[in-house]
MIKE-266679 format. One record per residue (C-alpha): x, y, z; residue in one letter. Coordinates in pm, whole numbers. Example, Ala and Ser with C-alpha at 12.3 -4.5 7.8 and 13.67 -1.06 7.14 Angstrom:
BEGIN
px / py / pz / type
1230 / -450 / 780 / A
1367 / -106 / 714 / S
END
This chain:
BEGIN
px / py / pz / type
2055 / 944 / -1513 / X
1842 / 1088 / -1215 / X
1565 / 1313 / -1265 / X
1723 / 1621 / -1129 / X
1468 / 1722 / -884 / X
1560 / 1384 / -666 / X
1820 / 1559 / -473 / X
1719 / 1623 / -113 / X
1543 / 1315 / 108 / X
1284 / 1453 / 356 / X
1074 / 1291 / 567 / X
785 / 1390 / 860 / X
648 / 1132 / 1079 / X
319 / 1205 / 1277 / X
193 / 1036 / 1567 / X
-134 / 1010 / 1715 / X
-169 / 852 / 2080 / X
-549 / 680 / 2149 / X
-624 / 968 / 2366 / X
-531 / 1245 / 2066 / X
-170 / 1301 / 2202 / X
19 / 1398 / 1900 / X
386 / 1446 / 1826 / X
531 / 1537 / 1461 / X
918 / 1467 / 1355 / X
1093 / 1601 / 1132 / X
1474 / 1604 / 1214 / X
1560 / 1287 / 1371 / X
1749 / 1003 / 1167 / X
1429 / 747 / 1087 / X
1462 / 428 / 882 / X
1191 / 271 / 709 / X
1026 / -38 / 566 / X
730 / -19 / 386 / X
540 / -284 / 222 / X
183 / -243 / 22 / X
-11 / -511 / -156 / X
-339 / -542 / -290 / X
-438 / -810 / -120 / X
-701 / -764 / 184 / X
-424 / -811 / 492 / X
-269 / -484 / 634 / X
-16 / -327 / 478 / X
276 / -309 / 703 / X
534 / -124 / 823 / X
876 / -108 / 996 / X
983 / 219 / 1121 / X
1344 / 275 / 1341 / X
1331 / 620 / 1503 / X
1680 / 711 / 1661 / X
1748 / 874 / 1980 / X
1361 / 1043 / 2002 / X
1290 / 1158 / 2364 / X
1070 / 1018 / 2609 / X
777 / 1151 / 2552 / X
776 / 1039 / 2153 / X
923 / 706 / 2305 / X
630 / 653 / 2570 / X
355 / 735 / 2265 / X
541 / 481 / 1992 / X
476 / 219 / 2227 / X
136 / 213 / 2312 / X
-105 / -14 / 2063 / X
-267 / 150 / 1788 / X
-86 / 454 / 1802 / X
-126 / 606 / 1470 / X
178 / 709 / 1245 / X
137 / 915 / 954 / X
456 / 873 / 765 / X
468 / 1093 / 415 / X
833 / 1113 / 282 / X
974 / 1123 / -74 / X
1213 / 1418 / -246 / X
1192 / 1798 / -186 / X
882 / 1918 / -409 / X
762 / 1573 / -447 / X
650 / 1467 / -84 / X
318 / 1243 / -35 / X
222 / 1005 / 202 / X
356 / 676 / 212 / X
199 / 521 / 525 / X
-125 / 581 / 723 / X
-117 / 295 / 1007 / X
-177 / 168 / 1379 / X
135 / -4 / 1584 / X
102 / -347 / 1626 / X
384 / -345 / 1815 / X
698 / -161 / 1934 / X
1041 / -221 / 2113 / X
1405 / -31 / 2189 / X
1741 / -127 / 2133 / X
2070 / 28 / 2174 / X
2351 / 91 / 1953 / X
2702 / 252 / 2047 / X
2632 / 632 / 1981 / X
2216 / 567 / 1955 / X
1852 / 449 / 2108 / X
1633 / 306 / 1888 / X
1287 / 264 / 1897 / X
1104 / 5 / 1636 / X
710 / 59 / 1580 / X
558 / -222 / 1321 / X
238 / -91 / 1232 / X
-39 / -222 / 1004 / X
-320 / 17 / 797 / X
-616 / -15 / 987 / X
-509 / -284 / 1186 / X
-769 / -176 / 1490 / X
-1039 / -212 / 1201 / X
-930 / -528 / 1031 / X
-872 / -711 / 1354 / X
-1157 / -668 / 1540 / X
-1454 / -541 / 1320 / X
-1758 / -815 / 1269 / X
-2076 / -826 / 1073 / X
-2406 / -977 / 1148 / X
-2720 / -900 / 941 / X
-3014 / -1150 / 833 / X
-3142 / -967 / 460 / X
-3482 / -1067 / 459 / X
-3542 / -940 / 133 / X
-3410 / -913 / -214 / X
-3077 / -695 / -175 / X
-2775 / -654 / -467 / X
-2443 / -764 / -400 / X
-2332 / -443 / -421 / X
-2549 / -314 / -106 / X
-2454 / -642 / 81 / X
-2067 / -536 / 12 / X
-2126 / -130 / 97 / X
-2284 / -261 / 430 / X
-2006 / -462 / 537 / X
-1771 / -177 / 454 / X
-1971 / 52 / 686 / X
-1900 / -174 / 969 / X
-1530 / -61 / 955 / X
-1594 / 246 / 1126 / X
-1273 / 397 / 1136 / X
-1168 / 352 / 768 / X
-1380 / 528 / 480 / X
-1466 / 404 / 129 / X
-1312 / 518 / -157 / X
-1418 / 741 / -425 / X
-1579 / 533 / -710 / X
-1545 / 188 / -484 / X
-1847 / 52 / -593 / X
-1796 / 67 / -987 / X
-1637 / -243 / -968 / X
-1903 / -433 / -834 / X
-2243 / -627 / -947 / X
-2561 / -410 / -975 / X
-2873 / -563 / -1059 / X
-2773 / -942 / -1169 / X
-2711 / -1170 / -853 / X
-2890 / -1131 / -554 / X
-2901 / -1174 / -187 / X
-3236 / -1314 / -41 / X
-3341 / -1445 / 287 / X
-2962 / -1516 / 387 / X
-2765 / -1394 / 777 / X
-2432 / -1279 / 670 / X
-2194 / -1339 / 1028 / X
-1872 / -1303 / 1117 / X
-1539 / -1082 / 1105 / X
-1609 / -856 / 849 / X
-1269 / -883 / 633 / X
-1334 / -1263 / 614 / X
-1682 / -1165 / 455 / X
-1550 / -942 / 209 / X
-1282 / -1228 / 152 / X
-1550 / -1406 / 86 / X
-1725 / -1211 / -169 / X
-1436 / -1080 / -326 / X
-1374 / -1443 / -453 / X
-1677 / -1503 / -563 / X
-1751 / -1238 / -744 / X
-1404 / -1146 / -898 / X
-1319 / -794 / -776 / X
-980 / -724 / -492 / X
-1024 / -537 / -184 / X
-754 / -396 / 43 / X
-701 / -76 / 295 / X
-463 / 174 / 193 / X
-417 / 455 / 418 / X
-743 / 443 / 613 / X
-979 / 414 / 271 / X
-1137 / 51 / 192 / X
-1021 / 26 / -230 / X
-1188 / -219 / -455 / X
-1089 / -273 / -803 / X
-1077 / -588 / -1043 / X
-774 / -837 / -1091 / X
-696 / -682 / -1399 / X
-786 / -280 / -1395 / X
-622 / 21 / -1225 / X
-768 / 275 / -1023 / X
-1007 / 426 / -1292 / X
-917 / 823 / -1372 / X
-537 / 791 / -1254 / X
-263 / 864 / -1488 / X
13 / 615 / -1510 / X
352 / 699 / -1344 / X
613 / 710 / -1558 / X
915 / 502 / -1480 / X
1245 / 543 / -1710 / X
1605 / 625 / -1644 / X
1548 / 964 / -1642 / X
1268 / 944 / -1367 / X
1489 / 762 / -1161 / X
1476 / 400 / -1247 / X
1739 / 166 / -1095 / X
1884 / -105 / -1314 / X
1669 / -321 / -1569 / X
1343 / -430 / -1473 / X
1230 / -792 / -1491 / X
1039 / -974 / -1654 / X
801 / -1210 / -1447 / X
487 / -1453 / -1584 / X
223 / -1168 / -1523 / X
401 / -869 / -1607 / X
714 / -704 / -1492 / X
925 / -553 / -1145 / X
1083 / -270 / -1109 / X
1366 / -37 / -879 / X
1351 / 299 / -838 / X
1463 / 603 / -647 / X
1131 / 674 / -424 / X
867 / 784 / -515 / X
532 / 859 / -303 / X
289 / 876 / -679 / X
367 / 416 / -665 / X
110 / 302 / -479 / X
-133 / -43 / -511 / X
-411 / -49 / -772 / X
-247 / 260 / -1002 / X
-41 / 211 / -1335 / X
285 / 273 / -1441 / X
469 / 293 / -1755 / X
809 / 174 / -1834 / X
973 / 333 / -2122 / X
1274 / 339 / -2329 / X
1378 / 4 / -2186 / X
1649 / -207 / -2399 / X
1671 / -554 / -2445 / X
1865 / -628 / -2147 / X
1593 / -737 / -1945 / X
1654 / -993 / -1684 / X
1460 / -1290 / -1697 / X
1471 / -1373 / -1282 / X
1381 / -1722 / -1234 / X
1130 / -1800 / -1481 / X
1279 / -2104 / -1624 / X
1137 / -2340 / -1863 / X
906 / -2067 / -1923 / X
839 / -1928 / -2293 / X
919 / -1569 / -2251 / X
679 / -1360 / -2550 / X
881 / -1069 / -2529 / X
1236 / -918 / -2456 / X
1139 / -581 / -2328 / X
977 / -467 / -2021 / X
813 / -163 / -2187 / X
432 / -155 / -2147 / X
165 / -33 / -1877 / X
110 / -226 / -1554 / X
-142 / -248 / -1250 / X
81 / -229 / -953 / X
30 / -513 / -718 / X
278 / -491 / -428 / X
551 / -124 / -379 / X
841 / -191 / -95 / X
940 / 129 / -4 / X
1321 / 112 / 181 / X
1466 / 420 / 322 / X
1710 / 621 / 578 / X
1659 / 984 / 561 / X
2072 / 1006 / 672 / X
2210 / 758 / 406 / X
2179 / 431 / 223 / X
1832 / 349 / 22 / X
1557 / 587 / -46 / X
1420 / 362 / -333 / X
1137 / 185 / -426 / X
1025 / -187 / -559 / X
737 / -209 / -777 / X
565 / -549 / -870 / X
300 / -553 / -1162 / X
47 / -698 / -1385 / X
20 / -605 / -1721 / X
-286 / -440 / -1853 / X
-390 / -364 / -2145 / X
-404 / 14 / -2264 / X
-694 / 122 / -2542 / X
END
């Protein structure tokens, strides 16, 4: 069963115009489509705001408009998407107006941000990578960031680094084995196998709302649940007190080492689906499993 505390959906949607006109709703029906990866492309969104009036209407469609969406269940309500629109149309219904906003997280930044710089001298990687992230000037870096990265072995010398700046960090990110991606304005880097260092894992069972069985996939496992704002890219979460009805999805010809889903796992991609009126306010959680000391 349901943790009892998942009762009561809310919701608040803020919006930001270019020119710092701002809106906030609360009370309108809103449906939602939220998709976060770890991989360096925007995480997106799809966001259906019935019958708002025309002032809200006039600032959803203007270009990187930013909407603040945080949503989840009464006493457990974080943000779930800090993004720019991309683009934004209406449509009509028999009792309703709806306006659709897709938006991507620093989609401004991502599109349009380059990098040119000739290092004449010895520098690390890891200065090369904190300079490119400076030259996204309206996201931040993240707390701890750097750990991931080289610090005295492998060096830059004499080399002109050009170009759009996510292709650069594309670039190194390859080569020297660590992910980046934007999530919610803040430039995260963290290696293919490792959480966010100093997070606790989010536990997922039956009683904290888990939907079904997971499944089992080649790298690790997926999982429904009711929503929840804590499942975000880069974190861990724990299954527990899983049985050994475990679907196996389409992994066949494949030699399956286990029956259970039960372990700790690196989240990789959360869909977050939801209508604050009825229908899904759930979650789907994709990981890789790491290993726990």
């Amino acid at each position: 069963m349901a943790n009892t505390d998942q009762f009561e959906r809310v919701y608040s949607l803020d919006i930001t115009s270019v020119d710092g006109v701002q809106r906030s709703i609360s009370g309108l029906k809103i449906v939602f489509d939220v998709t976060k990866t770890i991989l360096s492309f925007p995480n997106l969104a799809k966001i259906d705001l019935y019958n708002a009036n025309e002032t809200t209407v006039a600032l959803l469609q203007k270009k990187y408009t930013k909407v603040t969406l945080n949503a989840g269940y009464k006493g457990n309500v974080k943000l779930l998407f800090k993004g720019e629109i991309r683009n934004a149309f209406q449509s009509r219904n028999p009792t309703d107006r709806i306006t659709t906003v897709y938006a991507g997280v620093g989609q401004r930044d991502w599109e349009n941000t380059s990098f040119n710089r000739t290092y004449a001298q010895s520098v690390t990687i890891e200065q090369t990578v904190v300079d490119i992230m400076k030259s996204f000037q309206g996201l931040t870096i993240a707390q701890g960031a750097t750990d991931v990265l080289p610090k005295t072995s492998d060096k830059l010398r004499g080399q002109m680094l050009s170009g759009a700046s996510a292709a650069l960090m594309d670039d190194l990110a390859k080569e020297y084995g660590f992910d980046w991606s934007i999530q919610d304005g803040e430039i995260v880097l963290t290696t293919d196998q490792n959480p966010i260092v100093g997070d606790a894992a989010t536990v997922i069972n039956a009683a904290t709302g888990m939907i079904n069985s997971p499944t089992i996939t080649v790298v690790g496992a997926n999982v429904t649940t009711l929503l929840n704002p804590d499942l975000v890219p880069n974190r861990a979460f724990q299954i527990t007190s899983v049985g050994a009805d475990v679907q196996f999805g389409n992994l066949f010809f494949k030699t399956i080492p286990r029956t259970s889903a039960e372990g700790t796992y690196k989240i990789q991609e959360v869909n977050f689906k939801g209508d604050s009126r009825h229908g899904d306010w759930l979650c789907t959680v994709k990981g890789r499993t790491i290993n726990v000391n």
